[in-house]
Structures are given as structure tokens and as C-alpha cells.
N, C-alpha and C positions, 0 to 999 in steps of 0.2 A: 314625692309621689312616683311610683311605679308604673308606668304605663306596656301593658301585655298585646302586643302585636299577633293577628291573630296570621294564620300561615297563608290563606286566601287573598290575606287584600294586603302586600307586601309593600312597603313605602317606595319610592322612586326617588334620584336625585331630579335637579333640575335639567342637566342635562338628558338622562333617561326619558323624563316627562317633556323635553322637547322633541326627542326621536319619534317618543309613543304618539305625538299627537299630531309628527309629523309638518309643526310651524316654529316659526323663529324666535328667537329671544325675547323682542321686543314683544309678540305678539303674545306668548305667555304669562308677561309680565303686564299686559294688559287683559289677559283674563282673569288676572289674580286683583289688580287694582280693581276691577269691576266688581267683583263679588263673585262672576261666575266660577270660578275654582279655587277653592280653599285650598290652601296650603300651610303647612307648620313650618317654624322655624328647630331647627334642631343646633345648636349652638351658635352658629352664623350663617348654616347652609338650609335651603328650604328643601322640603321632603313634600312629596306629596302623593294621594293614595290608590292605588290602581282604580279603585271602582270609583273614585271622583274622576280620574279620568276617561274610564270607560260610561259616567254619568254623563259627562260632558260632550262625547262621543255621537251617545245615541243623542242629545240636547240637538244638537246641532244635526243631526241625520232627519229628525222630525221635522224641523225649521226648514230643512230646503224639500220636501216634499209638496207639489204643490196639490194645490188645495183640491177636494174632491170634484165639485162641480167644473173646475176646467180639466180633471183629467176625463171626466165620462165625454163633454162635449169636444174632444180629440179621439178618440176612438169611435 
């Protein structure tokens, strides 16, 4: 089976996707054993795909927003 790479959502090694995300090994390899980041094996090395990481991104930017009613009653 042929799989077609489209040019927008380019694969990442593991190392790239720890730059990209900006955390450490361990802590990648715990967003992977949780489910929160899919990731492929590509012969022995794992690849994974920009917009999972850019998903993951925004995931966690919504999560530390705090909640509406305490931002009105601070302003």
C-alpha cells in the first residue's frame, strides 16, 4: 500500500516533534502512550503530523484558559 503525503501536513521525526512542542522526551512519549498524539511508526522511527501537533497545541491552549465566569468577575 501506497500512502500519498499531502505538502501541508508534512510528517516530523521525534526529535522535530519535541522541538515543535517545545517538551521533553519523556513527556512526548507520554502524550503518545495516552492517546492524546497519534503517532506512526515508519520502519523503527516514529513520525508524526504537523496538524496533530498543531491539534495538540491548540488542545492544551483551550485547557489553560480559565473559565468565563471567573474571568468577568476579575475585570
Amino acid at each position: 500500500m501506497v500512502v500519498v503525503q499531502q505538502q501541508d501536513d508534512p510528517l516530523m521525526t521525534f526529535s522535530e516533534a519535541m522541538g515543535y512542542l517545545r517538551v521533553s522526551r519523556s513527556t512526548l512519549y507520554r502524550l503518545m502512550w495516552s492517546g492524546q498524539l497519534p503517532g506512526s511508526k515508519v520502519q523503527s522511527r516514529w513520525r508524526f503530523r504537523r496538524s496533530h501537533l498543531d491539534a495538540l497545541i491548540e488542545q492544551q491552549k483551550m485547557c489553560a484558559l480559565p473559565p468565563l465566569a471567573i474571568a468577568e468577575q476579575v475585570v
